[in-house]
N, C-alpha and C positions, 0 to 999 in steps of 0.2 A: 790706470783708470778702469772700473767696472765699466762695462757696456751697458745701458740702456737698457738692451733687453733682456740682461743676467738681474737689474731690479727689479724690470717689471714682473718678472717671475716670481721673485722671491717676493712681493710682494704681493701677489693674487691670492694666497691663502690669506692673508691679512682682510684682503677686498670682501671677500667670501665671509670669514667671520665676522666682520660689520654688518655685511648685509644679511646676514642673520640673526644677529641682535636686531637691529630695523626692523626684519619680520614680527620679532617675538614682541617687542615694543608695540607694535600697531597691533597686534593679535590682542595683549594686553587691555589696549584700549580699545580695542571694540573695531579699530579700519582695517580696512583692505589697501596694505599699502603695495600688494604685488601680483599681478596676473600671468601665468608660466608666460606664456606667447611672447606678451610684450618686455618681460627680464630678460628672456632667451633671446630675443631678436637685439636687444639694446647690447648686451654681453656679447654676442656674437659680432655686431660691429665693434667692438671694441676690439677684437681678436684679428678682425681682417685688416682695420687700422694699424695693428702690430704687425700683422703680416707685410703688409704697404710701406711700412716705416722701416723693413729690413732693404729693399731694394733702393728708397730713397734716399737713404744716408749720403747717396754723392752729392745729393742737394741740402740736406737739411744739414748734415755735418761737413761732407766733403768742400763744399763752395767757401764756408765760412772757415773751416783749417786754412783753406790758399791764401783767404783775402788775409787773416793775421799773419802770413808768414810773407805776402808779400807788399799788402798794401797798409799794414798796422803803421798809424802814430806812432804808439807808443808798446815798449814790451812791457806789458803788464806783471808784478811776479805770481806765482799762484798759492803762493804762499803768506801772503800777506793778507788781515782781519778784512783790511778796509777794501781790498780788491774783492773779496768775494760779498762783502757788505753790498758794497756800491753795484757788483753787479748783479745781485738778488733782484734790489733795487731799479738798476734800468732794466731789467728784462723785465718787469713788473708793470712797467710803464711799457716797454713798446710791446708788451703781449693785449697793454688796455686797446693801443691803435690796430693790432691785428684787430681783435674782437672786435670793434667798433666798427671796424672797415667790413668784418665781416657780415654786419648786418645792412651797412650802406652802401655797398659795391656789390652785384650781381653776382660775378665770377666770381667772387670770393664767397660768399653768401652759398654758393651752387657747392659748395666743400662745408662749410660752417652748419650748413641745416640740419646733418646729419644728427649734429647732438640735440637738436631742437623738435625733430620730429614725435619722440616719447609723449603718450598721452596721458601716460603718471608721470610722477617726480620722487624719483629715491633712488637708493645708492647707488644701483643698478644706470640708471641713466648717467652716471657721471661717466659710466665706462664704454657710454655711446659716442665714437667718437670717428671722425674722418676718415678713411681712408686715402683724400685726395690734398689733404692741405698741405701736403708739402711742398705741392708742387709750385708752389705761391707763397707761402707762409714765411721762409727763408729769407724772403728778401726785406721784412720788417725789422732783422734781430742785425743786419750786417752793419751798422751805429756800433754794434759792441766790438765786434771784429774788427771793425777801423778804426775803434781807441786801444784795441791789442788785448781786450780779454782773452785770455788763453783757452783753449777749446775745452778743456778739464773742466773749467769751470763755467764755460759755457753751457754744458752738458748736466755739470751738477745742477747749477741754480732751474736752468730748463725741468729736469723735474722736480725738485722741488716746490716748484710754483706747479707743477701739473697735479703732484701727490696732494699736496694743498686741498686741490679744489675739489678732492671727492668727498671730503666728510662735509659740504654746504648741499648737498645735493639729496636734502632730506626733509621731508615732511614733519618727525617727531622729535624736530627740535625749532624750540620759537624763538621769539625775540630775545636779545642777549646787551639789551640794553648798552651801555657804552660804545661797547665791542661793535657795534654795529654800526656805528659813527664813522668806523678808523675801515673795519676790512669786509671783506667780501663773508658773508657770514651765511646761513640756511634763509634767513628771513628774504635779506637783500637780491641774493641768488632767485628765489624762488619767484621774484618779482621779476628779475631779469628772463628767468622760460615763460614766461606768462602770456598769452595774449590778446588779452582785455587792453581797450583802448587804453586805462591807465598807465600801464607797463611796457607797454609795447614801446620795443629798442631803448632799453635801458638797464645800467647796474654792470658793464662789462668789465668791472677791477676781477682780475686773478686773485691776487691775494689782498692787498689794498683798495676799497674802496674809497679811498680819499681824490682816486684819481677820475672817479665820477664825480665827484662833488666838485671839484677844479674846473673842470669843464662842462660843468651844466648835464651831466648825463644822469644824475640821482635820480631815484625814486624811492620812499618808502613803502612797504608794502601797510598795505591797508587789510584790518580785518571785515570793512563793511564790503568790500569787493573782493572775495577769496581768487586768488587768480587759479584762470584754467589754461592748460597747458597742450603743447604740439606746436601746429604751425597755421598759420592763415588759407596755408592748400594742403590741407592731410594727406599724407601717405598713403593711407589705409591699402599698408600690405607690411607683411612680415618677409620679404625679400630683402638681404639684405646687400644684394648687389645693386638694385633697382633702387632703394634708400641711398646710394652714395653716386645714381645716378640723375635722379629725377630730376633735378633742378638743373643739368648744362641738356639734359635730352628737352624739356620744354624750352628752355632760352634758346638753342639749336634750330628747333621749330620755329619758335616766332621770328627769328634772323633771318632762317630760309623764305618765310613766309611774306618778309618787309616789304616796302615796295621799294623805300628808298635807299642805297648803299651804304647812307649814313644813319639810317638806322641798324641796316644790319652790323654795324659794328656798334656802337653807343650804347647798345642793347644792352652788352655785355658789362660793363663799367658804368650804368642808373642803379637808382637803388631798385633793392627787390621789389616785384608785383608793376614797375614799368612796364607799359608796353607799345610800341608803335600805333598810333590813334586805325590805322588803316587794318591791322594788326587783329585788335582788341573789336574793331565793330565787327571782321568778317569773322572771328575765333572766341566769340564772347565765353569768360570765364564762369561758374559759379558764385556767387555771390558770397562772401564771407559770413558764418554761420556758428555765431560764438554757442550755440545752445546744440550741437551735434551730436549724435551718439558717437561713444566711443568702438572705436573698430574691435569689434572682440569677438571671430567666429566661434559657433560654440562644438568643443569638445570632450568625448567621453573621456573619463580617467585611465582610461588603459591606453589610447593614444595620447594622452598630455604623459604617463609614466613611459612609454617609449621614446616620447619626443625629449622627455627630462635624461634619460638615461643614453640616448644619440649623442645627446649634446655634451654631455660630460663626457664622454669618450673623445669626443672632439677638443675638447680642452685640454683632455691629456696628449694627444698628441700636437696643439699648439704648444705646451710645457715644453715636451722636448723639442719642437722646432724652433721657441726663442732661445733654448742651450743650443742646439746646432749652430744660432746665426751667427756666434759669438767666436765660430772658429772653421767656417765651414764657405766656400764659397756658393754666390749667386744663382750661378748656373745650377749647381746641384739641388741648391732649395727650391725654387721654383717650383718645380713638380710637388715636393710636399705641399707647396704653398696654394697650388690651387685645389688638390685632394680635398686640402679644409674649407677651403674658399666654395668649392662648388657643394660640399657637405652641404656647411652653413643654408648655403640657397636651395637645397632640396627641403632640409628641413624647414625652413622657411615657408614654403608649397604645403607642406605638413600642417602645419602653425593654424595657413590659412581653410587647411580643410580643401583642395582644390583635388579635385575629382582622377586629377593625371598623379597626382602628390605618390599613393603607392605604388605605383609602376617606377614613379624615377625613384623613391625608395628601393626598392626590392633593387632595382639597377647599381646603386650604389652601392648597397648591403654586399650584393653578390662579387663586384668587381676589391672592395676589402676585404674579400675573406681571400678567392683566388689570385688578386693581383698577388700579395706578398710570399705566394706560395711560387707563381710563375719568376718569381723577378728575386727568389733566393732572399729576403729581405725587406726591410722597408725602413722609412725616415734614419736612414744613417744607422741603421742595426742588421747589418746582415746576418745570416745564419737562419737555420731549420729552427731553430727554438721561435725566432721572431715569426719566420712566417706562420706557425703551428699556431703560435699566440693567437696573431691575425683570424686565424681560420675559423679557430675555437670560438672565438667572441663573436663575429660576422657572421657565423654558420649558427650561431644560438637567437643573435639577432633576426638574422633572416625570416626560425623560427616563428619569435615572437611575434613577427610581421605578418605573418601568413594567419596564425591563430586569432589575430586581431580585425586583418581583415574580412575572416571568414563569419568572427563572430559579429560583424558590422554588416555584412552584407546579410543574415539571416536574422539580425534586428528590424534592416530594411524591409527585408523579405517579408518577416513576420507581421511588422505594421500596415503594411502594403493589404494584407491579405486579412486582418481586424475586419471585425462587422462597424460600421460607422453608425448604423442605425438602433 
């Protein structure tokens, strides 16, 4: 059996070439279907969600290996049309109840928003994805484990239906007539991220949309209401540690905040935007504000080409951490794993233009050129060549860092010091 994450790999050049037809497509026509910040920040939670999904495997795969080997009905074979038919099939169905749950159950919601946060819609957002669902999401799929699907093919159909749902996640493709009756399509989708009163909580089939129409969850998308996208409480930040926190850190608060014990717990399992009556009058929210600007600090092109070129560095070293996972124990990865992880969230700092953002740069820069020099090595490549590697490229970065901020602060400088009059 391939691993999971020896796909996802081999399959991220794929992702990438998509989404650069997409670009070229909406250039063609005249939109802006992508803004660096918010790709980088969307891709980049999709990276930590990988990262997340190497350490969880005892839940998301390991819980459901035991239950079929010791609680299965039935031994399913894996070789057979209709066993892997039928379980395409019911994962399809109980991935519609995760999703569903995940917009109607708080805790779950507080892991699910993550994909929902994006304030555009293209290909890039399909790869905005959880970091925390697994810690919950397991316990939807175990119906298949205890009729004895075999974990093979637990795993295949699992992504399949994931690989699925990235080419709906697109603005430059419309209505598809029929097809849009039966499955989860661009149009359907796009109605399902929306949050216009319309839209809102609906359209959650994976692959099959039939299973919104079965239970009342349909909607079509309407061209006299284009829908607008995010969340009813914007993010507005390019953190993408804070993005996969924000929603258990505010639920958190209003728990601690409760008056009564029974809300402090209930809190968690209402659907989202509940809130204790006692709660909500001392801690009044904003107002829901469907006409908002979108969060788009602004920056020069020589920091969005640093920030472009951080981050592909950081993807190649996610590359080689999902080959490590594949044969490399826990313990060892970890360290890689948060190297990228706290990357991700400096640049993130960056993204937003926040004033401390080069110092913990430069601090990063620095500790990748010299960590892999002091430590003989890095990410499972030891040797003088790797650390020289490291040096070479962090010691150029660092460079470009310094020249960028120097020529930023005698922009400021210079404007500062312009005649006004």
């Amino acid at each position: 059996m391939i691993a999971a994450e020896k796909v996802i790999a081999l399959a991220t050049p794929v992702f990438f070439a998509l989404i650069g037809v997409e670009l070229l497509v909406a250039r063609l026509r005249g939109h802006r279907a992508y803004r660096s910040n918010d790709a980088v920040t969307s891709i980049g939670l999709g990276v930590i969600s990988q990262l997340a999904g190497v350490f969880l495997k005892v839940l998301t795969i390991g819980v459901y290996a035991w239950c079929v080997q010791h609680l299965a009905r039935f031994a399913l074979p894996a070789d057979a049309w209709w066993v892997w038919l039928s379980a395409l099939l019911l994962y399809d169905f109980l991935y519609y109840w995760l999703h569903r749950m995940g917009h109607e159950v708080n805790i779950l919601w507080a892991a699910h928003v993550v994909h929902h946060q994006s304030e555009d819609y293209n290909l890039s957002t399909a790869l905005r994805q959880t970091a925390t669902g697994g810690l919950l999401g397991w316990l939807f799929y175990l119906p298949m484990a205890l009729l004895g699907y075999p974990v093979s093919v637990f795993v295949a159909v699992a992504l399949i239906d994931l690989l699925y749902q990235f080419w709906v996640h697109t603005e430059q493709v419309g209505k598809l007539g029929g097809f849009d009756r039966v499955f989860c399509s661009p149009s359907n989708h796009r109605a399902h991220h929306a949050v216009n009163d319309r839209y809102l909580d609906h359209n959650y089939g994976g692959i099959l949309i039939l299973w919104d129409r079965l239970f009342g969850t349909f909607v079509e998308e309407d061209d006299r209401d284009p829908p607008v996208y995010g969340t009813r409480a914007p993010l507005r930040s390019f953190n993408p540690l804070w993005a996969n926190l924000e929603v258990y850190w505010a639920t958190w608060q209003d728990a601690r905040r409760a008056t009564r014990w029974r809300d402090k717990l209930q809190i968690w399992f209402r659907p989202p935007g509940w809130r204790p009556a006692d709660v909500a009058t001392r801690h009044p929210r904003p107002a829901f504000d469907i006409g908002r600007a979108t969060f788009d600090p602004p920056l020069d092109r020589a920091r969005v080409l640093y920030g472009l070129i951080q981050f592909a560095l950081l993807l190649g070293l996610t590359t080689h951490f999902l080959d490590l996972a594949t044969h490399t124990g826990p313990v060892s990865l970890l360290g890689d794993a948060l190297v990228i992880a706290l990357g991700l969230t400096v640049l993130g700092a960056w993204w937003e233009g926040r004033p401390g953002a080069r110092w913990l740069e430069a601090v990063r820069v620095l500790a990748m050129a010299i960590g892999p020099v002091i430590a003989g090595g890095w990410f499972g490549a030891p040797g003088t060549p790797v650390a020289l590697a490291f040096a070479g490229v962090y010691g150029v970065s660092g460079l470009a860092l310094a020249l960028i901020v120097r020529g930023t602060d005698a922009g400021s400088g210079s404007r500062r010091a312009a005649p006004t009059g």
